[in-house]
C-alpha positions as protocol buffer text, in pm:
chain_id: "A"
residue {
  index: 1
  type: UNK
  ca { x: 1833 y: 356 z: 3626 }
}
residue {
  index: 2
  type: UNK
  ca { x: 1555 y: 192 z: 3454 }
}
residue {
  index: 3
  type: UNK
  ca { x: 1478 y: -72 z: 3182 }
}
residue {
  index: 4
  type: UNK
  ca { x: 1196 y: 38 z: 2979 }
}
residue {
  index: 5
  type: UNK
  ca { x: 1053 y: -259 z: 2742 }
}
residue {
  index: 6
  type: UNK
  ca { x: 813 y: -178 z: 2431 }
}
residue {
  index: 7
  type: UNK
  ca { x: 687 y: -416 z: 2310 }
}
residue {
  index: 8
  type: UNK
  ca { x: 498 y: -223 z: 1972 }
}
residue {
  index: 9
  type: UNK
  ca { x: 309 y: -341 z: 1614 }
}
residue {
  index: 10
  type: UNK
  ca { x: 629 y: -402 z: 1350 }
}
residue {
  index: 11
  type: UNK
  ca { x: 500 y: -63 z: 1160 }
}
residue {
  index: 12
  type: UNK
  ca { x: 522 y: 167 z: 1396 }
}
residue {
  index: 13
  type: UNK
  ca { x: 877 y: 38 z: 1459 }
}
residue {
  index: 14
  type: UNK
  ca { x: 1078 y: 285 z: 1208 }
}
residue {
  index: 15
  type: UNK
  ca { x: 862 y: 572 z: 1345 }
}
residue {
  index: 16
  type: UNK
  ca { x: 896 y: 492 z: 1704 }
}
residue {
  index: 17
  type: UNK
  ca { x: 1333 y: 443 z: 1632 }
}
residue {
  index: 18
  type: UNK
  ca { x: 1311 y: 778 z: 1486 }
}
residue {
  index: 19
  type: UNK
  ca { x: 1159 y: 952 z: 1700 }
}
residue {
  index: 20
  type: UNK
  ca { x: 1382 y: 807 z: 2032 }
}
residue {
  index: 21
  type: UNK
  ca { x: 1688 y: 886 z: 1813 }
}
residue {
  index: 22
  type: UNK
  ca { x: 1598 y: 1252 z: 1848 }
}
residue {
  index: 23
  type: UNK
  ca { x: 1627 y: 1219 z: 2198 }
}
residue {
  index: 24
  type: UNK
  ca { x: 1985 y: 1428 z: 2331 }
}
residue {
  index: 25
  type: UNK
  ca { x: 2181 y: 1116 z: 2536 }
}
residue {
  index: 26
  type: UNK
  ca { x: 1977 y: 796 z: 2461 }
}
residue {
  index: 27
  type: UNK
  ca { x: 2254 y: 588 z: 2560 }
}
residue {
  index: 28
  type: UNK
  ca { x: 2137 y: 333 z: 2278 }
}
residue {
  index: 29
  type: UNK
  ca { x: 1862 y: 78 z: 2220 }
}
residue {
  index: 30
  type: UNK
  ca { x: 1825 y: -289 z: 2095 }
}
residue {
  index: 31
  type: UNK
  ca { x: 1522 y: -386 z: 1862 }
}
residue {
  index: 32
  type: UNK
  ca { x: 1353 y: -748 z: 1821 }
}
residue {
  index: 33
  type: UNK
  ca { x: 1125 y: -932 z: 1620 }
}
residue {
  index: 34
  type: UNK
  ca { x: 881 y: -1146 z: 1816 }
}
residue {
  index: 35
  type: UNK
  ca { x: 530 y: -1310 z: 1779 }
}
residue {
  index: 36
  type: UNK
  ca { x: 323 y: -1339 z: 2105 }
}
residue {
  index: 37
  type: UNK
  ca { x: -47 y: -1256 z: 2193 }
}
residue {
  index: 38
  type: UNK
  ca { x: -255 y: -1064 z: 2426 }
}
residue {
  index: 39
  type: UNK
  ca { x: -615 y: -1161 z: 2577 }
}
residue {
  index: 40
  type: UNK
  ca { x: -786 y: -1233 z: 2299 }
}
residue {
  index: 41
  type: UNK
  ca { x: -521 y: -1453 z: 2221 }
}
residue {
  index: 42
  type: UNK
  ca { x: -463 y: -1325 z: 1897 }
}
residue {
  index: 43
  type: UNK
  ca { x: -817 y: -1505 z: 1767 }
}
residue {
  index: 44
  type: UNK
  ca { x: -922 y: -1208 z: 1542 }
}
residue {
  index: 45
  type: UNK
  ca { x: -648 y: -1126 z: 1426 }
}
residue {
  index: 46
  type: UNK
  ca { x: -556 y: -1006 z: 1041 }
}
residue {
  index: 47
  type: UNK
  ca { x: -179 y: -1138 z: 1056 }
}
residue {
  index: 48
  type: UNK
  ca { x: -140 y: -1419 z: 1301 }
}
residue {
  index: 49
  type: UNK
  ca { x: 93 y: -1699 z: 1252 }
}
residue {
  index: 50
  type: UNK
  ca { x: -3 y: -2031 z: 1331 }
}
residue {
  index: 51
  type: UNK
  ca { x: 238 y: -2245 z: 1533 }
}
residue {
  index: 52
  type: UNK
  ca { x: 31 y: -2628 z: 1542 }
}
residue {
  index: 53
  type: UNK
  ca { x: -307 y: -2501 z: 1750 }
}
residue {
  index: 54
  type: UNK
  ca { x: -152 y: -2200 z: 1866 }
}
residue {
  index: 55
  type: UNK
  ca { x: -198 y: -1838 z: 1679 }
}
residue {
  index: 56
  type: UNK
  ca { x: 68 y: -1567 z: 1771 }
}
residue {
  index: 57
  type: UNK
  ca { x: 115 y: -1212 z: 1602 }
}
residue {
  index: 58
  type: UNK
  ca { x: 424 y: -1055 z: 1501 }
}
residue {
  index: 59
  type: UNK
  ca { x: 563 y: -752 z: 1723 }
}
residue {
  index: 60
  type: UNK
  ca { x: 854 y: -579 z: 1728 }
}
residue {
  index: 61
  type: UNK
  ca { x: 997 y: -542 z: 2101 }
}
residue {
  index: 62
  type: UNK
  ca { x: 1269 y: -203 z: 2188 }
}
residue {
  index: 63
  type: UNK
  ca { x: 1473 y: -259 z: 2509 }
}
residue {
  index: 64
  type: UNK
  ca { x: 1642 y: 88 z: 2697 }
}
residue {
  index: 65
  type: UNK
  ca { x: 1808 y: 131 z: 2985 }
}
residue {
  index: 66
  type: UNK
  ca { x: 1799 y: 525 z: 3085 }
}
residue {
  index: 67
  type: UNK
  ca { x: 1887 y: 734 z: 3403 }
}
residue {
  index: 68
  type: UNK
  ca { x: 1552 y: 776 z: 3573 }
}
residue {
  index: 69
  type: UNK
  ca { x: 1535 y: 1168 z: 3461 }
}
residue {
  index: 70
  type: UNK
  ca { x: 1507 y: 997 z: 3114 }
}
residue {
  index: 71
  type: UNK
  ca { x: 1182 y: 755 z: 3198 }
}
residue {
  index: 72
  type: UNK
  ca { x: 887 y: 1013 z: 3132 }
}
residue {
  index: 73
  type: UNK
  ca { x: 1038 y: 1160 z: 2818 }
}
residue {
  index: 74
  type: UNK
  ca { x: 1126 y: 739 z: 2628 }
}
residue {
  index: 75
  type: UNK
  ca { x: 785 y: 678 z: 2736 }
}
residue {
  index: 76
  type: UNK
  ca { x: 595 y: 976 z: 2620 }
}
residue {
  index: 77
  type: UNK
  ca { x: 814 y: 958 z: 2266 }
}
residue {
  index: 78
  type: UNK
  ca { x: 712 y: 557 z: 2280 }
}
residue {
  index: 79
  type: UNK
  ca { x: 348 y: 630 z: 2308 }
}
residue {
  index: 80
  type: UNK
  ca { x: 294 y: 915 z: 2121 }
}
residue {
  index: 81
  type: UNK
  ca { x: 487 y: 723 z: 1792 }
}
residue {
  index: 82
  type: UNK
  ca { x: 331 y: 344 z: 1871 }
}
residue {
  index: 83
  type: UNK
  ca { x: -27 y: 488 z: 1916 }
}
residue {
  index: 84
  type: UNK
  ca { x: -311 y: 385 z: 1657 }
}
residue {
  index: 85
  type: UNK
  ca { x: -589 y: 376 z: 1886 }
}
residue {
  index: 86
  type: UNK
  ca { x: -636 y: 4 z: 1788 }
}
residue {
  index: 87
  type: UNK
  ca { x: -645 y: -294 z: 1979 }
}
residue {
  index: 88
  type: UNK
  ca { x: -295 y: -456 z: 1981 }
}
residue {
  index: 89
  type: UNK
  ca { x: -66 y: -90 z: 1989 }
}
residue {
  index: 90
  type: UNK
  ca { x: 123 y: -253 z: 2254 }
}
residue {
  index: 91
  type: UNK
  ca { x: 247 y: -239 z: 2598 }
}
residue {
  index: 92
  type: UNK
  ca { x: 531 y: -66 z: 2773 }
}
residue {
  index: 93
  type: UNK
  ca { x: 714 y: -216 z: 3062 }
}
residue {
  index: 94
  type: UNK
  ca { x: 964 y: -1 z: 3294 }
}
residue {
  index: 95
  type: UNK
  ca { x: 1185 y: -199 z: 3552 }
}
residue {
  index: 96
  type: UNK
  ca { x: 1457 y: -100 z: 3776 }
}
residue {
  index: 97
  type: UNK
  ca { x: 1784 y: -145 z: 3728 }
}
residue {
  index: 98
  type: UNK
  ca { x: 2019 y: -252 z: 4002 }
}
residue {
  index: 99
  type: UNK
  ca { x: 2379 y: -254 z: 3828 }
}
residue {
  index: 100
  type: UNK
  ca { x: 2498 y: -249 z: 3458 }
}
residue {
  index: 101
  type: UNK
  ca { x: 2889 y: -332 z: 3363 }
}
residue {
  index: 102
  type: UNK
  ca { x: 3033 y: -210 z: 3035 }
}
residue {
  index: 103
  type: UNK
  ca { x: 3195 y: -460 z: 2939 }
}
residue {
  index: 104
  type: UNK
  ca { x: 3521 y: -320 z: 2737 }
}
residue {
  index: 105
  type: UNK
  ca { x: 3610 y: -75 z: 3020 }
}
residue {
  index: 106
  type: UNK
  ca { x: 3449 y: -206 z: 3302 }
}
residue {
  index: 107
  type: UNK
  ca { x: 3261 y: 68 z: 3418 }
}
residue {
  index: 108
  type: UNK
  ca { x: 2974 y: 68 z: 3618 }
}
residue {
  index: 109
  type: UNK
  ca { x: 2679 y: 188 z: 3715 }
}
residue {
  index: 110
  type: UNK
  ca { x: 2532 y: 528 z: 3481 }
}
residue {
  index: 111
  type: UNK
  ca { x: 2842 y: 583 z: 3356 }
}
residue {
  index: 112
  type: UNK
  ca { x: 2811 y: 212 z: 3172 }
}
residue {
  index: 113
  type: UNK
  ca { x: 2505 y: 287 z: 3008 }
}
């Protein structure tokens, strides 16, 4: 199992949902606001938010846990939805994932997720 983490620009969000809710057995997904920055530490920015001296933008960040059969096909749908060619589309982090426990029935492992 893996944990894939996108972290993507807040309107590309609705397209990138739809397009992983096409997806036959996505076991589910959880969505965030955030604010952070990248390198250029969100300088140049159009839409940064200013927190005393420090500038952050807003992103929106989609956490999924998948079978590893699932990875390349999230990812692919991730970047081909987040993509602008712009600075800032976003990164994409994939993990492994040791256990999971559901936690109405207990189950573990795949069948959990």
């Amino acid at each position: 199992m893996k944990e894939i983490k996108a972290v993507i620009r807040p309107s590309k969000l609705l397209d990138v949902v739809s397009a992983l809710q096409q997806i036959e057995n996505l076991p589910g997904l959880t969505v965030s606001d955030i604010r952070g920055f990248g390198k250029s530490k969100a300088r140049d920015a159009k839409d940064k938010i200013m927190d005393g001296l420090i500038a952050y933008v807003k992103k929106a960040k989609i956490e999924v846990v998948v079978p590893d059969e699932m990875v390349e096909i999230v990812v692919a749908a991730i970047r081909a939805h987040a993509h602008s060619g712009n600075p800032g589309d976003g990164k994409i982090f994939i993990s492994p994932v040791d256990d999971v426990v559901k936690i109405r029935t207990n189950e573990r492992g795949a069948r959990a997720i």
